[in-house]
MARBA-3410 file (N, C-alpha, C, O; in Angstrom, 1 decimal):
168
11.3,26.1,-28.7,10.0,25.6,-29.2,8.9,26.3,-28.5,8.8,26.2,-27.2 ~ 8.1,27.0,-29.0,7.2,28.0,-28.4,5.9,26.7,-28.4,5.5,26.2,-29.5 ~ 5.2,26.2,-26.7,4.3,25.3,-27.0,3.3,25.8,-25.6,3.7,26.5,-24.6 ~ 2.4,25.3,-25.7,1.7,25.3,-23.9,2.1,25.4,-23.1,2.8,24.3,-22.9 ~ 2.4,26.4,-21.9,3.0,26.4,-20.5,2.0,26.1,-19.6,0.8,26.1,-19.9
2.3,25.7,-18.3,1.1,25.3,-17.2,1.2,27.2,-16.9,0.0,27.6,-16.7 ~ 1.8,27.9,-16.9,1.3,29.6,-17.0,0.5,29.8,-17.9,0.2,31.0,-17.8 ~ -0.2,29.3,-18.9,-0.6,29.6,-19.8,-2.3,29.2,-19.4,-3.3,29.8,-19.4 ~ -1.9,27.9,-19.0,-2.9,27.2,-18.2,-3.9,28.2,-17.0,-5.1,28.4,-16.9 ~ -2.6,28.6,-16.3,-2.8,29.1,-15.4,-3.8,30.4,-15.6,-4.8,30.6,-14.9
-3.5,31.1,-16.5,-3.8,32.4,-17.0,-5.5,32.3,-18.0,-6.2,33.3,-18.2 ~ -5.7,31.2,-18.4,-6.6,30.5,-19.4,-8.0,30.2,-18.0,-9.0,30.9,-18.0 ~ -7.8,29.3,-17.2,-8.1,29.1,-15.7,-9.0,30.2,-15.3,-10.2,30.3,-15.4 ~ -8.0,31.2,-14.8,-8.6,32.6,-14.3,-9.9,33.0,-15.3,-11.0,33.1,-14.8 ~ -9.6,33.1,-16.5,-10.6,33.7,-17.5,-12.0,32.6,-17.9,-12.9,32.8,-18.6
-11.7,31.3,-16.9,-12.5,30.4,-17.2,-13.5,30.8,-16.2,-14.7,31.1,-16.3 ~ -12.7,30.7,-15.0,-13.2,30.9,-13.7,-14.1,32.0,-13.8,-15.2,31.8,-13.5 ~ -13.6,33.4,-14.2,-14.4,34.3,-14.6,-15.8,34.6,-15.0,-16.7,35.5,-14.6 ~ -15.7,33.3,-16.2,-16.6,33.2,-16.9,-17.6,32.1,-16.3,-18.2,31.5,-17.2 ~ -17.9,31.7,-15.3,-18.7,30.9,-14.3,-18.4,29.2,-15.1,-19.2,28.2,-15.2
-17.2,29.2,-15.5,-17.0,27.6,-15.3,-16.5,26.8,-13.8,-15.6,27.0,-13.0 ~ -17.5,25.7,-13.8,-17.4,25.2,-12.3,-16.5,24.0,-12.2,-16.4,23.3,-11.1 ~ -15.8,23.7,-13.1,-14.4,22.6,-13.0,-13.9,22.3,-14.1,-14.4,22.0,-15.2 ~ -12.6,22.5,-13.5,-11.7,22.5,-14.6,-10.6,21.4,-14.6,-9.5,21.8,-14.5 ~ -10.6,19.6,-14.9,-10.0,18.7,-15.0,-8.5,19.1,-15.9,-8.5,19.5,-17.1
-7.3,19.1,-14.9,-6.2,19.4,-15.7,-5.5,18.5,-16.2,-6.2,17.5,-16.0 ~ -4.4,18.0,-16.9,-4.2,17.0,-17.2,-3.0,18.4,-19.0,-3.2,19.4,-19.8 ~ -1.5,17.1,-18.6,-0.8,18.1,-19.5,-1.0,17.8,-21.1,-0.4,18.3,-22.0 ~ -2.1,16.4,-21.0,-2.2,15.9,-22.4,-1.5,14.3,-23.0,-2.1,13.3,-23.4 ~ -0.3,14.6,-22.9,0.6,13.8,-23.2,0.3,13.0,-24.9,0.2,11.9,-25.2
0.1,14.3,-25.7,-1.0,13.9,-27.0,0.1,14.5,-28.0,-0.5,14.8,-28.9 ~ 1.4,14.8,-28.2,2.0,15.6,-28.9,3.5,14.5,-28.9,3.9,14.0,-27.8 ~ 3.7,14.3,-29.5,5.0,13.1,-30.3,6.3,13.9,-30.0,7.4,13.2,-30.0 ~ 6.5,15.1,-29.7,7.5,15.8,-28.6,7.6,15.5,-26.9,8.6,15.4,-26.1 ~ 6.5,15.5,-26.7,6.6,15.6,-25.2,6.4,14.1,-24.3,5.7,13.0,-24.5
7.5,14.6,-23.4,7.8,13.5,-23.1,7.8,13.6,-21.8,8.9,13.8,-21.2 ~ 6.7,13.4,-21.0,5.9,13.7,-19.7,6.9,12.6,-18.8,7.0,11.4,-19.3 ~ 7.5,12.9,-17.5,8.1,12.3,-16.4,7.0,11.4,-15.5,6.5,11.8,-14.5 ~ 6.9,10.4,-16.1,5.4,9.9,-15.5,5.7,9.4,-13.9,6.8,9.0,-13.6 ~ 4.7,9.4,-12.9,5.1,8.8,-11.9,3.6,9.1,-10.8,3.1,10.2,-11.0
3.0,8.2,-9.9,2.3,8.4,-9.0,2.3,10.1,-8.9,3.2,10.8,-8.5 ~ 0.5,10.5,-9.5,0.1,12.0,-9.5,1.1,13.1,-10.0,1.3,14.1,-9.4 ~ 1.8,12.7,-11.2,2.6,13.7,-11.9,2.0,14.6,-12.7,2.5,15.4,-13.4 ~ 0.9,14.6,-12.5,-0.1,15.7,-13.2,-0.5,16.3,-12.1,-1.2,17.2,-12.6 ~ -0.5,16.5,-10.9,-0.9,17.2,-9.8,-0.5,18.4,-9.6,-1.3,19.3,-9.1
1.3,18.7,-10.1,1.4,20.0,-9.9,0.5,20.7,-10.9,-0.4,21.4,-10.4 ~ 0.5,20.7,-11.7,-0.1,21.3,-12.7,-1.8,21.9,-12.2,-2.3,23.0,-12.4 ~ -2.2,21.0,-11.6,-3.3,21.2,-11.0,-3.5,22.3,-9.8,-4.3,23.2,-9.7 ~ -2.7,21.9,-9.2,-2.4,22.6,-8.0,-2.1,24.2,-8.3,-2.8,25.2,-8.0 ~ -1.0,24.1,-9.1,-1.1,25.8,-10.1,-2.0,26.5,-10.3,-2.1,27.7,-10.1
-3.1,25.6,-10.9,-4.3,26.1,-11.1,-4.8,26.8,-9.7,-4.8,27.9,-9.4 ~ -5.0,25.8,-9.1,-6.0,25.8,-7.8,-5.7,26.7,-7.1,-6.5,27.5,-6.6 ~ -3.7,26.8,-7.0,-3.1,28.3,-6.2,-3.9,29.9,-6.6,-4.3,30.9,-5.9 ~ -4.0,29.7,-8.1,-4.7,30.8,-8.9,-6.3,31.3,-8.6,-6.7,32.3,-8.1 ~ -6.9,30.4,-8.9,-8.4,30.3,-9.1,-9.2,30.5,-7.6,-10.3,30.9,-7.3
-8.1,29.8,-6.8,-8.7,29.7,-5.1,-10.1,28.8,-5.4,-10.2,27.9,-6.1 ~ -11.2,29.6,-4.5,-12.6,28.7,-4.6,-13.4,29.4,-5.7,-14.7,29.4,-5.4 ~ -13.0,29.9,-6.6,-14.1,30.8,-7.7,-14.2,29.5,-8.6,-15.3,29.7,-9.2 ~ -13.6,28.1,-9.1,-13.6,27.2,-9.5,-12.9,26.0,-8.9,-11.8,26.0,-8.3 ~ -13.9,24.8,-9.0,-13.2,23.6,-8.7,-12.5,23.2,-10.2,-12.7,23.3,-11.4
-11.2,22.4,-8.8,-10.1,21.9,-10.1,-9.7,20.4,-9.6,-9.5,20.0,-8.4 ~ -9.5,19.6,-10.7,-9.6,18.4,-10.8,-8.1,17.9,-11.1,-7.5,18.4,-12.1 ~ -7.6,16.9,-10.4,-6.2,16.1,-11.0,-6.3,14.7,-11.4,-7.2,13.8,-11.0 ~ -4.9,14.5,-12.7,-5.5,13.2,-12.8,-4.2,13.0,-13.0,-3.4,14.0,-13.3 ~ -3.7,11.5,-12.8,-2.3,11.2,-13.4,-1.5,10.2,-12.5,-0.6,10.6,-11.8
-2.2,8.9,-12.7,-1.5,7.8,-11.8,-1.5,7.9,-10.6,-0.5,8.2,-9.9 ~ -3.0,7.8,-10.3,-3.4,7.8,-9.0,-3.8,6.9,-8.3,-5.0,6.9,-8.1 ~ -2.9,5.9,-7.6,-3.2,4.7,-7.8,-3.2,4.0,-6.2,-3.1,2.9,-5.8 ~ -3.4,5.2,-5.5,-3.5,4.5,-3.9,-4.6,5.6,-3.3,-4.8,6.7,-3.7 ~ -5.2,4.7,-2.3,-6.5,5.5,-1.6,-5.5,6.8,-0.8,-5.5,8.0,-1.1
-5.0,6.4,-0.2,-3.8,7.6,0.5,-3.4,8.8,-0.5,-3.5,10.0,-0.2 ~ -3.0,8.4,-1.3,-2.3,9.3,-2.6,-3.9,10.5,-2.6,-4.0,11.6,-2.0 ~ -5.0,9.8,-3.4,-5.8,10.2,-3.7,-6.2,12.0,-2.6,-6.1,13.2,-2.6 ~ -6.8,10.6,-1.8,-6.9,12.0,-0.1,-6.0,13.3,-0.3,-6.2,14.5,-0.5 ~ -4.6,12.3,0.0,-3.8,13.6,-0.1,-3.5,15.0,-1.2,-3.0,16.1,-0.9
-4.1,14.5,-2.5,-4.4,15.7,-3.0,-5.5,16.9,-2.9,-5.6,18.1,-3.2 ~ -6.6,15.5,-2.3,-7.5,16.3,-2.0,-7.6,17.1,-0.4,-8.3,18.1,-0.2 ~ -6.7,16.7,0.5,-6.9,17.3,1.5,-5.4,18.3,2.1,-5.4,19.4,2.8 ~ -4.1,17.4,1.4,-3.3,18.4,1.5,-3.0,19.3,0.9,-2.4,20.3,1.3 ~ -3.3,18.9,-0.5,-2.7,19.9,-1.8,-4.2,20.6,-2.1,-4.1,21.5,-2.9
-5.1,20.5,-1.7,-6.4,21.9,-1.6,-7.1,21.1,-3.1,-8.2,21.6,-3.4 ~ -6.8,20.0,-4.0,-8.0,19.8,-5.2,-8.9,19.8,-4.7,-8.8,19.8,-3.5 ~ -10.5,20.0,-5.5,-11.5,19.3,-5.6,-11.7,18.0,-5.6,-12.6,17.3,-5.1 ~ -10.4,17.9,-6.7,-11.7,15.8,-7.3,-10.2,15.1,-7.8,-9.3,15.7,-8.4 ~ -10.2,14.0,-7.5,-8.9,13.2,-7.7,-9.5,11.9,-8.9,-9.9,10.9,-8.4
-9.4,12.2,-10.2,-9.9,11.7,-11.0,-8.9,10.3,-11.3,-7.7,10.5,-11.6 ~ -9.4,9.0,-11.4,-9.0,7.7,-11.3,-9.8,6.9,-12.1,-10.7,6.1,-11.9 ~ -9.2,7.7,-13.5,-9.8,7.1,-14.9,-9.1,5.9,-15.7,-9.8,5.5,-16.7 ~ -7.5,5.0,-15.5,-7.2,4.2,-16.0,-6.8,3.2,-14.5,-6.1,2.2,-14.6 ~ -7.3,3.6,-13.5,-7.1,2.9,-12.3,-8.4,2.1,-12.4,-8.4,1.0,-12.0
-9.3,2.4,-12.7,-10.6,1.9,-12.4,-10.7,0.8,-13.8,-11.3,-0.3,-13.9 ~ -10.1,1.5,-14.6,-10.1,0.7,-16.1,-9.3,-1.0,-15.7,-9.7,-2.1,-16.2 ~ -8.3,-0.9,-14.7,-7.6,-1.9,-14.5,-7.7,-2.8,-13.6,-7.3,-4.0,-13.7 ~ -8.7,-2.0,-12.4,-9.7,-2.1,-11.1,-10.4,-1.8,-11.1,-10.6,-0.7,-10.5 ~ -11.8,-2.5,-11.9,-13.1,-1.9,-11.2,-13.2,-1.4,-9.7,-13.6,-0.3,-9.3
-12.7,-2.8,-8.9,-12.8,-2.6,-7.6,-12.3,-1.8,-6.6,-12.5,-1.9,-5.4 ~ -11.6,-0.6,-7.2,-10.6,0.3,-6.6,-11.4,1.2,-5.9,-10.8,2.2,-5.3 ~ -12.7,1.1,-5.7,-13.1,1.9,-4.3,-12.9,1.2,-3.0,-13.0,1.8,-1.9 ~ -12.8,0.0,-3.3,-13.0,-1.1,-2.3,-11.3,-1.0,-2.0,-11.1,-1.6,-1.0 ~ -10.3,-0.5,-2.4,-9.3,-0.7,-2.6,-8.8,0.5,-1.5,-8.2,0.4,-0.4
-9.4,1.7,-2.3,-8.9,2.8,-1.8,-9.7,2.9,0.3,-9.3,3.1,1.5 ~ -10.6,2.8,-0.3,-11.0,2.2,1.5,-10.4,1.5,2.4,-10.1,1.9,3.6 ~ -10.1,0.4,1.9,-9.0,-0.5,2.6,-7.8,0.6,3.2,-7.6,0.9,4.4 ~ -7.2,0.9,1.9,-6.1,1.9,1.9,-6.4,2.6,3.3,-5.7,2.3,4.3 ~ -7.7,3.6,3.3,-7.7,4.7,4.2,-8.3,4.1,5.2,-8.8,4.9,6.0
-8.5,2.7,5.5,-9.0,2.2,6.9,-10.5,3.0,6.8,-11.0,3.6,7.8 ~ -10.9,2.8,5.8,-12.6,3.5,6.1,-13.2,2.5,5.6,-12.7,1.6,5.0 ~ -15.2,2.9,6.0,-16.0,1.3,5.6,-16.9,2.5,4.9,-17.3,3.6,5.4 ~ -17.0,2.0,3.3,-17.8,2.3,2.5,-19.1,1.4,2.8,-19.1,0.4,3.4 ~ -20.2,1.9,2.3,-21.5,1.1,2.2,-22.7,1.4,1.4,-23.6,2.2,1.5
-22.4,0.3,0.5,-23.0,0.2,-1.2,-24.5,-0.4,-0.8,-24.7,-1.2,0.1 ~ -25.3,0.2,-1.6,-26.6,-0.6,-1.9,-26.5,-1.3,-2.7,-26.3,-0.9,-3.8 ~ -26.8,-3.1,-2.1,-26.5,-4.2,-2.9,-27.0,-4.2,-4.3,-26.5,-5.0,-5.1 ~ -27.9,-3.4,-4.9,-28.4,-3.2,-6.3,-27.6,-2.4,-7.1,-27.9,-2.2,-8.3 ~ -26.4,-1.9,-6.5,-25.7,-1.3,-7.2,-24.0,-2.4,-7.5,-23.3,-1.9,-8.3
-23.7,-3.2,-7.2,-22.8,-3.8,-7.2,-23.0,-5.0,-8.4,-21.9,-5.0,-9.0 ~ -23.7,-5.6,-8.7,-23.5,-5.9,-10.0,-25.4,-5.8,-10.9,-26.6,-5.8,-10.4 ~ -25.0,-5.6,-12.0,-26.2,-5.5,-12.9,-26.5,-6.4,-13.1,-25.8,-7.3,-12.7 ~ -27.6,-6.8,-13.7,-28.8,-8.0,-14.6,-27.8,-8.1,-16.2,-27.7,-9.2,-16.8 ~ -27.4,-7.1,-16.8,-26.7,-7.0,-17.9,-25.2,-7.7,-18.4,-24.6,-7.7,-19.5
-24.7,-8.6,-16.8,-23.5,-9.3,-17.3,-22.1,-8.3,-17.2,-21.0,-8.7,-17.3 ~ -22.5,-7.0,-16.9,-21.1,-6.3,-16.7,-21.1,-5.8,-15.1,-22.0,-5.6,-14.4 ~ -20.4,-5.8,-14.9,-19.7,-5.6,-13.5,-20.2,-3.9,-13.4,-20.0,-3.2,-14.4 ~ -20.9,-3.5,-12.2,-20.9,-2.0,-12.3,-20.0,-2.2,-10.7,-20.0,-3.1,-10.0 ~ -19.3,-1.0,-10.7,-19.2,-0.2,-9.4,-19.2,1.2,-9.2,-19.0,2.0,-10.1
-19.7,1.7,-7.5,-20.8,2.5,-7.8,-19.6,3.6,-7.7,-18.5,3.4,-7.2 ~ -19.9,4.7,-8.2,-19.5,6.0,-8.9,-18.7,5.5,-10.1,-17.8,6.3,-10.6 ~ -18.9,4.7,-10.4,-18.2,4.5,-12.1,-18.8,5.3,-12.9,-18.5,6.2,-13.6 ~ -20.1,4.7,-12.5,-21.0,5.0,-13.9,-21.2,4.7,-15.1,-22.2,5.0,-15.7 ~ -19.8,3.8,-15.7,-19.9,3.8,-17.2,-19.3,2.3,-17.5,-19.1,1.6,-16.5
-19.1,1.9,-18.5,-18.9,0.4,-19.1,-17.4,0.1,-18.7,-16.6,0.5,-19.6 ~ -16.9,-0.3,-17.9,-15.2,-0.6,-17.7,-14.7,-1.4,-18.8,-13.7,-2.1,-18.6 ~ -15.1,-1.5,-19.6,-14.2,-2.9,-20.6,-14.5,-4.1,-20.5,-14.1,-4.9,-21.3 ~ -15.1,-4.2,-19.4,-15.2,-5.8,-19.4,-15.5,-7.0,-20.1,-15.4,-8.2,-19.9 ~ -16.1,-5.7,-21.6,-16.6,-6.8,-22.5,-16.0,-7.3,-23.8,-16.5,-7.8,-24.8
-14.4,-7.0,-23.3,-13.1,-7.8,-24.1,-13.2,-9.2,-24.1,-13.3,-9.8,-23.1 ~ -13.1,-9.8,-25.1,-12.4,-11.5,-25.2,-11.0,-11.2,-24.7,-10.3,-10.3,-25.1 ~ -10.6,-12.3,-23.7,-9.2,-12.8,-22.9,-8.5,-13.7,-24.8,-9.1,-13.9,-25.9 ~ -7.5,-13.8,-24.3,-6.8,-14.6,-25.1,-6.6,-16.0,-25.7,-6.1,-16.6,-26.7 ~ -7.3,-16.4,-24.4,-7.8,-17.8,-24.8,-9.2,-17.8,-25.5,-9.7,-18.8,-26.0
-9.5,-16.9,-25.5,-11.1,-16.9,-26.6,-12.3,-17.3,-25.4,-13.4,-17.6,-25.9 ~ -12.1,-17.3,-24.2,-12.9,-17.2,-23.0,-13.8,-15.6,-23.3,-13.1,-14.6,-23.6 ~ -15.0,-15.5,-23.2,-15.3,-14.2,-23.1,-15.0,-13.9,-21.3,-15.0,-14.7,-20.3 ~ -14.8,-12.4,-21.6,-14.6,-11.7,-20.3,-15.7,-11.7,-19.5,-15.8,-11.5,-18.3 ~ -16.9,-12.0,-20.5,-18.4,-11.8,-19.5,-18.8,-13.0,-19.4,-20.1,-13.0,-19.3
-18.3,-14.3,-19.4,-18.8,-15.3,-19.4,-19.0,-16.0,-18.3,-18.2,-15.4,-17.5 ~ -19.7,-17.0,-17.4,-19.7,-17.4,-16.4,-18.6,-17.7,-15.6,-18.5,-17.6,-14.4 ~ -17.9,-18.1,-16.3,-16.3,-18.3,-14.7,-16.0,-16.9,-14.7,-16.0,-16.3,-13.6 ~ -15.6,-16.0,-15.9,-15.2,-14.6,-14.9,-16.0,-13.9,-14.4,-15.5,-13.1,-13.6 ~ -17.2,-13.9,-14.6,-18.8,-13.5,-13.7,-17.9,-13.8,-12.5,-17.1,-13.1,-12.0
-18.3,-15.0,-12.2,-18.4,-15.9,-10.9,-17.4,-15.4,-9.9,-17.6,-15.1,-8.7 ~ -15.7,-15.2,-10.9,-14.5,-14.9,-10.4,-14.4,-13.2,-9.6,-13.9,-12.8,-8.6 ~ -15.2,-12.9,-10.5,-15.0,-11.1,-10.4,-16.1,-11.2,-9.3,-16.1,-10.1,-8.7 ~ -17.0,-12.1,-8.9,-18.2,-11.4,-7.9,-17.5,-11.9,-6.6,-17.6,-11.2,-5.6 ~ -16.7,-13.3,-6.6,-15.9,-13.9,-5.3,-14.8,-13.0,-5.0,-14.1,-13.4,-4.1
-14.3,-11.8,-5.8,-13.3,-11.0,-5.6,-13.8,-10.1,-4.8,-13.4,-9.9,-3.7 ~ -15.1,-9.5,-5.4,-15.8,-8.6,-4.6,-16.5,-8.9,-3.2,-16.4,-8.3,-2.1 ~ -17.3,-10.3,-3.6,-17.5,-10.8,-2.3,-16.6,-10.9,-0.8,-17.0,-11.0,0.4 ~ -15.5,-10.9,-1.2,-14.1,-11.4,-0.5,-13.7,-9.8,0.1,-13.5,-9.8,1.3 ~ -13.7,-8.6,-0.5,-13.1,-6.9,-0.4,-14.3,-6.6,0.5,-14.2,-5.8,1.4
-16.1,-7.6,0.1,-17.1,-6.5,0.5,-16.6,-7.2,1.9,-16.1,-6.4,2.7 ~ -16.6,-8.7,2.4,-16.3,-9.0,3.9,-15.3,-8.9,4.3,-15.0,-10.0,4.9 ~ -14.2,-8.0,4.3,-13.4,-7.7,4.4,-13.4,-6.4,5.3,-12.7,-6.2,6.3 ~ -14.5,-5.5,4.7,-14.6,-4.3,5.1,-16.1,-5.0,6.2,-16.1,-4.3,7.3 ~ -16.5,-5.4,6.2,-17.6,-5.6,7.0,-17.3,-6.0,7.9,-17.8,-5.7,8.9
-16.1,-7.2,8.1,-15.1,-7.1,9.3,-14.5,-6.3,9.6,-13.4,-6.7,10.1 ~ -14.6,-5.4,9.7,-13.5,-3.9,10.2,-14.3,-3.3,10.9,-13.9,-2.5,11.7 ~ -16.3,-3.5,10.7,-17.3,-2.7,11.4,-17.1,-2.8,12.8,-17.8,-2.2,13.6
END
């Protein structure tokens, strides 16, 4: 079956790079009813990494693919040479997963309290940037933005932010 190779990838990359593109998020798809991707903590990495062996510093390159610990993350960024360790269905599941990944790496983040929740009822965290879901009905017909899970979700955070402020 003649289909996408990460060589192809690879080769596609260079001509990107060429052409003054400044990052290139890899990712094998997993969009095609044949393929049947070996999933597992950053299984999309090599892929990435291929890239990055190629391209060197003429483009940043981005991995994504069940990246689900602050350590993991680092480590592609610092041993495997990525740019950006992208934690797009981790954050969907954990807003709080910066607070997470800190813990992880024994480091103290430090948020400007205006950024930690909105006036609008949804939970922000900061480099999200975008609407996490939160504004699902649960199954009991509770809305997700209603005052007990407000309440719930800010004593979660409150609980991670002194958590790390004990570590200062």
């Amino acid at each position: 079956m003649d289909s996408w190779k990460v060589e192809d990838t690879v080769r596609l990359a260079e001509i990107l790079a060429d052409r003054g593109v400044d990052l290139l998020d890899v990712s094998s798809g997993g969009n095609h009813p044949l393929q049947h991707p070996h999933t597992g903590p950053g299984y999309q990495a090599p892929f990435a990494k291929a890239v990055k062996d190629k391209v060197k510093d003429k483009m940043a390159v981005g991995t994504v693919g069940t990246i689900t610990e602050g350590k993991q993350a680092n480590d592609l960024l610092e041993k495997d040479n990525l740019d950006l360790a992208i934690v797009g269905r981790m954050f969907q599941k954990n807003p709080a997963i910066v607070w997470t990944f800190a813990e992880d790496l024994g480091i103290e983040i430090n948020v400007a309290s205006e950024s930690i929740f909105s006036s609008s009822r949804v939970l922000v965290v900061p480099f999200l940037g975008a609407d996490t879901g939160l504004h699902q009905t649960k199954s009991d017909g509770d809305s997700a933005v209603g005052p007990a899970a407000r309440r719930n979700r800010h004593e979660a955070l409150d609980k991670r932010m002194a958590i790390a402020h004990d570590r200062r």
